[in-house]
Each structure stands twice: as C-alpha cells, then as structure tokens.
N, C-alpha and C positions, 0 to 999 in steps of 0.2 A: 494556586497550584493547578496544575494542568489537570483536566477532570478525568483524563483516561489515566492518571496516575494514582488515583486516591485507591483503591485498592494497592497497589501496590504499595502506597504509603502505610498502609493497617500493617501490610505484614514485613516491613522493615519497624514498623515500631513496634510488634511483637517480637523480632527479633534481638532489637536492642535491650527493649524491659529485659528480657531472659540473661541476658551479657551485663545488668548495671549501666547500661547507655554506652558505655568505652568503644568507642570507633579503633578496635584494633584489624590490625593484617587479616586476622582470622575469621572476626567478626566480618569484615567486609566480604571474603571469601563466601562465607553463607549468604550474606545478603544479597551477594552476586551472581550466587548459583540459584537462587530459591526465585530471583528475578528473572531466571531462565535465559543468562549470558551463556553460554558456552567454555567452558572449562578452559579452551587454552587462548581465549581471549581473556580471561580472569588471571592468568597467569602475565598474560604480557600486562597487563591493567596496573596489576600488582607486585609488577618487575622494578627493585631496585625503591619502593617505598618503604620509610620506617616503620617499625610494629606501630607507632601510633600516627599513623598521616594526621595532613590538618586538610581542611576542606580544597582551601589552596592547592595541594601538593596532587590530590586525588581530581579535581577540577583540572589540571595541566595534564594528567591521563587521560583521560576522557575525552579534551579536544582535540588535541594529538590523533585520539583513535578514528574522531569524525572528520580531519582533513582530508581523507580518504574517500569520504563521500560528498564531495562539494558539489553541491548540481548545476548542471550546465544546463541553458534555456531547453525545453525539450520541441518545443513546438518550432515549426521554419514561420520564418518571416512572409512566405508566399502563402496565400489561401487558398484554400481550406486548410486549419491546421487539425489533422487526420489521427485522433485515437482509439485502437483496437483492443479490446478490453478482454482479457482475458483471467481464469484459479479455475479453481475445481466448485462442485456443488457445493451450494450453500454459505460463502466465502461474504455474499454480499455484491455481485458484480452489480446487479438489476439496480440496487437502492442504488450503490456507487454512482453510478451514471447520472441518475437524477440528481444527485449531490453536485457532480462535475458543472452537467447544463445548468442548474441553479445558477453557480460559483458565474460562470459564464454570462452567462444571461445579467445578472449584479457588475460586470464590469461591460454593460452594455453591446455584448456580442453577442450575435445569431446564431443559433443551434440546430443541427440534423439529425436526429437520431438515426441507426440502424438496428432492427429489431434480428439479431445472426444468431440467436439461439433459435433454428428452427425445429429443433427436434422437440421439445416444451413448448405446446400452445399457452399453458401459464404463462409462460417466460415473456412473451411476446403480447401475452394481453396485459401483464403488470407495468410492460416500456408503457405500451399505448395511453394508460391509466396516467401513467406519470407525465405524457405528454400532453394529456389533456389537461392536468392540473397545471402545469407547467406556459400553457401555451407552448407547446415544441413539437413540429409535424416530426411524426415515425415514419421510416419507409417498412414493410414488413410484407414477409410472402408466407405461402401456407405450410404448414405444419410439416415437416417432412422435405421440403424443397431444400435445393441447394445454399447453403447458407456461404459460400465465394464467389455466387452469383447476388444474391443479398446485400455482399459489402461491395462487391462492382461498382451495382445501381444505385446504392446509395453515398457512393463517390461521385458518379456521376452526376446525381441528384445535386448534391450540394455543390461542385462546379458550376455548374448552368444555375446554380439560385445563385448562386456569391454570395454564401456562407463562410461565417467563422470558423466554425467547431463542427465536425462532425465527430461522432461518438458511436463507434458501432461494438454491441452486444457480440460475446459470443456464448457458445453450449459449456457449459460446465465439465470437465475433463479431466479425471484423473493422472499423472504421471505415468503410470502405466500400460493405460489404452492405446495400444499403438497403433489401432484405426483411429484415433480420433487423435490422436496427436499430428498422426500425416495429415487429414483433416483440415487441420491448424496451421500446418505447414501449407496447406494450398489455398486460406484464406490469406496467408501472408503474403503471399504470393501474387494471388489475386489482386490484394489492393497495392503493391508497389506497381505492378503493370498497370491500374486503374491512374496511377500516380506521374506514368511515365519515371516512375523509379527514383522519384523525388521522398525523400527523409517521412515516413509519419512515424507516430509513439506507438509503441507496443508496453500497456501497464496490466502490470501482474495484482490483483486483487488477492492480499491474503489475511487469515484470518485471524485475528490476535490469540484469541481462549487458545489454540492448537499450539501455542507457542513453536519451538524449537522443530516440531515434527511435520510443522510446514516446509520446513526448510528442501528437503532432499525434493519434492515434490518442485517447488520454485525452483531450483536449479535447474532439474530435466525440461520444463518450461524454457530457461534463461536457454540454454543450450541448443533447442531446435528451432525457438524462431529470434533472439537477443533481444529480450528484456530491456526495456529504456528505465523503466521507474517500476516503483510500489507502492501501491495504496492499503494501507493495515485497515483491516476493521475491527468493532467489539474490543476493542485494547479496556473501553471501559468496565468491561464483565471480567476483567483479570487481574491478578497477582503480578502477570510476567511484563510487564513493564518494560523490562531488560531484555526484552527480544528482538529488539531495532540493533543493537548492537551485531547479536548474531546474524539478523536477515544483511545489515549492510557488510558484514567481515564475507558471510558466503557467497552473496553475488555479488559483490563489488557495484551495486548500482543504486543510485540515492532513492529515498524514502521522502513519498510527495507529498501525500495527503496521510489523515489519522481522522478515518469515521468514528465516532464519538456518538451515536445515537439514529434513530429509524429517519428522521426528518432530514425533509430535503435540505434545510441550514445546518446538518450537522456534520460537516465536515471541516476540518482548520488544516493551514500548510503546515508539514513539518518543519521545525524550528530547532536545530540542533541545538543554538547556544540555551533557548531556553528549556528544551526538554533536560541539558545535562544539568542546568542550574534546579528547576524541581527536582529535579532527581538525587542531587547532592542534601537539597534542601528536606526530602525525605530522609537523607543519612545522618544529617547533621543539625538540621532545626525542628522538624516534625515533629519527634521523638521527645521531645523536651517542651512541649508546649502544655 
C-alpha cells in the first residue's frame, strides 16, 4: 500500500468494523467524507451505484473522475526547464525543492537552485544547506533584497551554465496578502521576460494534514499567476487521503509529486491508477485482513 495512505487505511477500517465490513452507499459516503472528498464530488462518485457496489463498479468512478487530470509533460523541451515554486508558510516548499533536485540530479540532470525567499535568512540558509548536501550551487542575495531580481539572475545563471533544472524558491504567502500576492505576480513576470516568454512551471506546494481548507487558498494562487501542477506534502501524518480528489476537481490541474517524508529521497510521482487501486484496496481488502 502506498505509505501516505496507511493512515487513512486505520480509519476506513475503523469505519467498516462499526458497519460489520458491508461496502454499502452509505457506508462509502462516510468513508468518503471522513477521507476529506468533498461532498458533491461524493455525490457524483456515488451517482447511479447500487446500495451494495462491488469494488468493480466503484473502481470505474474513480477513473472516470481522474481523466480529468491527465498530465501533460510540464517541462518545454528547450533548456533550462524553469520551476517557480510556490504555498503559503510551512507547506514544505524548502524540503520540496531538494526532493525535485535529488529526483533530477538521479535521472542524471544538472540543477540551479534559486534562493527567492528573501525575506527569511532561514529560508535561504536551509536552500544552501541542501545545496551543499546535494552538490547543487544556490544563487541567493541578501535578506530583504528583491526576490524578481533573484529569479532574474538566476535564469540567467543557468542559461550561460547550460543547466537542466532550475528551481527557484519563493517567500511563503498567504491568499490574502495582497502585497505579497502582486509580489508574486512580478516574480512571474520577471522570470517569463528572463525567458523571453518561453513556457516554465509554476507548482503550487500544499499541505496534506490542512486537507480540504487548502483549497480556497490554492485557487487564489491558481488565479493570479495559473498554476501548472501540485506537490502534496505530510499526506503521511493524515486521515485524508481523499484530498487529491478535491484539490484536482477545484483546480483542474494534475497532482505531481506526494512528499512522504523530511529526506531528500522522499518523494514518489503521483500515480492515479495506483493511488485509486490502494485506495479501493483500503475499502475492500484492508478491512478484512
């Protein structure tokens, strides 16, 4: 089983024991809500199935629901392929990055870091930290400096080195803050003109444990600079399992990675066909073991 799922396996099999094991309508309704789906994705989920589905019939929902999110390559075929990482504090972006450049680095590509939280000298000594473990040179300016000047120069950095990957950090940022959202907005900015206005990734880092109430948060994100992808973290410290559903039904935009742990290997691609199969396999085999 997938290991950011084992929690949420405990409490569909707590669910079940309470029900006598019966995979009914109703039963799957709590298991779906408690999983932290969203309500009128459980209703379309469980549109037109019998009181007693078979794993079958509930399996054909499910894939249905993720053709919707088929990923299309995200990176361009020209180098540097350019991502701008962005969530709110504490979400995981820092560790994220060093997860990416690992992944990277393992399929034999060259990495650039950019250190664009410059408002947090933490932030920017934790990249470095990781770039030394890593072998991966940081560009980084000081504390308080312009951080669209930051991802600039470190576009340009990695053009004149003929780099892979670059990977640039930014300042953790509520939904709200509308200084810091325009902010955002002229980091994006920054690096499409840095780009001459060629395609990079904008991925949104969110946090699993917050389940469902990340959401509104991701959107105003998705909506001022569009959102290419999503990386979940801490999915392993939770119950809600079933928040992929909701994050791909409200942005419409595929789910990349799934951090699973602090270390720099602990990141895995998302895998629809298999996350729905654990997932079934929490409703229908776990339970019974």
């Amino acid at each position: 089983m997938l290991h950011f799922l084992a929690k949420t396996a405990q409490n569909i099999a707590s669910i079940l024991r309470n029900s006598d094991n019966k995979v009914s309508k109703d039963v799957l309704e709590e298991i779906l809500i408690e999983s932290d789906i969203d309500y009128d994705i459980i209703e379309t989920l469980l549109d037109s199935l019998p009181t007693y589905p078979s794993r079958q019939q509930l399996e054909a929902k499910f894939m249905h629901f993720f053709k919707t999110s088929d990923s299309i390559p995200l990176n361009s075929n020209i180098l540097p392929c350019v991502e701008l990482i962005i969530g709110v504090n504490g979400a995981g972006k820092t560790t994220t990055i060093a997860k990416l450049a690992k992944l990277y680095q393992s399929q034999g590509k060259s990495v650039l870091l950019g250190a664009g939280d410059t408002f947090r000298a933490a932030a920017t000594q934790q990249l470095k930290l990781w770039g030394e473990k890593l072998n991966i040179p940081v560009i980084s300016s000081q504390q308080g400096s312009d951080p669209s000047a930051l991802a600039y120069d470190t576009i340009q950095s990695g053009i004149a080195k003929k780099v892979d990957h670059i990977i640039i950090d930014t300042a953790g940022r509520l939904h709200n803050q509308t200084n810091l959202q325009k902010e955002l907005e002229k980091i994006n900015r920054t690096c499409a003109k840095a780009l001459n206005n060629r395609f990079f990734s904008k991925i949104l880092i969110l946090d699993g444990t917050q389940g469902s109430s990340a959401l509104h948060q991701a959107k105003i994100f998705s909506q001022n600079i569009g959102v290419n992808g999503v990386i979940i973290t801490k999915l392993d410290g939770t119950s809600k399992g079933g928040v992929i559903f909701s994050i791909i039904h409200e942005l419409q935009i595929p789910v990349l990675y799934i951090g699973i742990g602090e270390k720099e290997d602990d990141l895995v691609a998302f895998d629809k066909t298999i996350y729905v199969q654990d997932l079934l396999d929490c409703i229908f085999i776990a339970n019974k073991e």
